[in-house]
C-alpha positions as CSV (number, residue, x, y, z in Angstrom):
1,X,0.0,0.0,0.0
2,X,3.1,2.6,0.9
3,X,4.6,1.5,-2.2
4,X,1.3,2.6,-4.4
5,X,1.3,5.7,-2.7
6,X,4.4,6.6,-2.9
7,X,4.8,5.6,-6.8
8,X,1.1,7.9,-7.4
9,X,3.2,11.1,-5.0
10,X,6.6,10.8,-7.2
11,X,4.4,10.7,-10.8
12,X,2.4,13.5,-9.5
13,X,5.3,16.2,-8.8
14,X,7.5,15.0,-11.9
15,X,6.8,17.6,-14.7
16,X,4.5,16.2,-17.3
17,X,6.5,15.0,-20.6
18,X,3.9,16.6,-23.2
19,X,4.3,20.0,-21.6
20,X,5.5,22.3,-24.4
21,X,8.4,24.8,-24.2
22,X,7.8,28.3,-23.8
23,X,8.1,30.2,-27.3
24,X,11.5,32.1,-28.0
25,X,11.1,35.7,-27.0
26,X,10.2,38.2,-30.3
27,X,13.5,40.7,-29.8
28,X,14.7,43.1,-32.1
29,X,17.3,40.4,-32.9
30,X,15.1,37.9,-34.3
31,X,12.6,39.6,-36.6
32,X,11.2,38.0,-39.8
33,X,12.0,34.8,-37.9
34,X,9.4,32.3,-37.8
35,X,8.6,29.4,-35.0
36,X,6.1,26.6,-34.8
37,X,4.0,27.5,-31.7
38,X,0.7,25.9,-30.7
39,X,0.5,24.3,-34.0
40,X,1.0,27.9,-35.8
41,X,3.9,28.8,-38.1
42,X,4.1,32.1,-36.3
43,X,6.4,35.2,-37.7
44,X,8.2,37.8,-35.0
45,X,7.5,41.3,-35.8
46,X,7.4,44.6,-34.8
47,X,4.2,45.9,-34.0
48,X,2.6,49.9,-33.4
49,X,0.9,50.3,-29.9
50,X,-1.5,53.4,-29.8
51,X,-3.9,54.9,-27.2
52,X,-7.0,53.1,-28.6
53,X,-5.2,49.4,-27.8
54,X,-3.4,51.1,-24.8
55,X,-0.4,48.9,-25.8
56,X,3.1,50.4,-26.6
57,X,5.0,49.9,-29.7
58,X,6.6,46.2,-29.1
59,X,7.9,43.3,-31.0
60,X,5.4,40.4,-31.1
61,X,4.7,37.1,-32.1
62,X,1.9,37.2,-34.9
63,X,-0.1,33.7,-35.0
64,X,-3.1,34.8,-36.7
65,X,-6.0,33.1,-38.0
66,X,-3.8,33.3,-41.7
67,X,-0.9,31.9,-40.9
68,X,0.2,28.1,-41.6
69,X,-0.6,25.0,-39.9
70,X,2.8,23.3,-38.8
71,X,4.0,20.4,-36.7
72,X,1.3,17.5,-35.3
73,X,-1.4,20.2,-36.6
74,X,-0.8,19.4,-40.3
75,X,-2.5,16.6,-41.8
76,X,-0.5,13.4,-42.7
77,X,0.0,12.8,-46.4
78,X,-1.4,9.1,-46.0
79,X,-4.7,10.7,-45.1
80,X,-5.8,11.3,-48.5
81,X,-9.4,12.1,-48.9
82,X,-11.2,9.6,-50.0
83,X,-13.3,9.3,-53.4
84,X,-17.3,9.7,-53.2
85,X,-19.3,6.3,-53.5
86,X,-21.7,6.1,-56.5
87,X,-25.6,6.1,-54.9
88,X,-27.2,2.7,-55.5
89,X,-29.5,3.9,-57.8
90,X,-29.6,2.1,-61.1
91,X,-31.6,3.5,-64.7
92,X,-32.2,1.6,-67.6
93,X,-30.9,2.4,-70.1
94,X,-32.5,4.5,-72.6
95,X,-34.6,6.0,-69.7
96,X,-35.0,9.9,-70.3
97,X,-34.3,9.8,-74.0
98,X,-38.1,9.0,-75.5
99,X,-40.2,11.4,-77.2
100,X,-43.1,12.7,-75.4
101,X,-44.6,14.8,-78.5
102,X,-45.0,13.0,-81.6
């Protein structure tokens, strides 16, 4: 029973293994540089504050709605879509092409 609990107390204070690294910081240094964050190819770049946003003038990570998928958000190549079934509806042929004035 000790052994159980103490096994469930060391896995719970370990870090967890699919936490992801915080994103590079956006300097001066690295603009125009890109970086695969949260599944977004994301650019660094500079970027105007103003009273209306009531931010200052900073450099920034943009990840907008525009930019690329990239990393395990991409879909895999093997996933192909797939090609539409025929309905099961059959016509006999000739069906459609008769005269209905004579």
């Amino acid at each position: 029973m000790w052994r159980i609990l103490a096994v469930l107390l060391l896995l719970l204070t370990a870090p967890p293994a699919w936490a992801e690294a915080p994103p590079p910081a956006c300097t001066a240094a690295r603009e125009g540089t890109v970086a695969c964050i949260a599944g977004k190819l994301c650019t660094c770049g500079f970027v105007r504050g103003g009273s209306m946003t009531g931010r200052p003038d900073r450099f920034t990570w943009d990840c907008g709605i525009l930019r690329p998928a990239c990393g395990s958000g991409l879909v895999p190549p093997s996933a192909t879509p797939q090609p539409m079934p025929m309905p099961d509806l059959l016509l006999q042929p000739g069906w459609g092409n008769e005269r209905r004035y004579r």
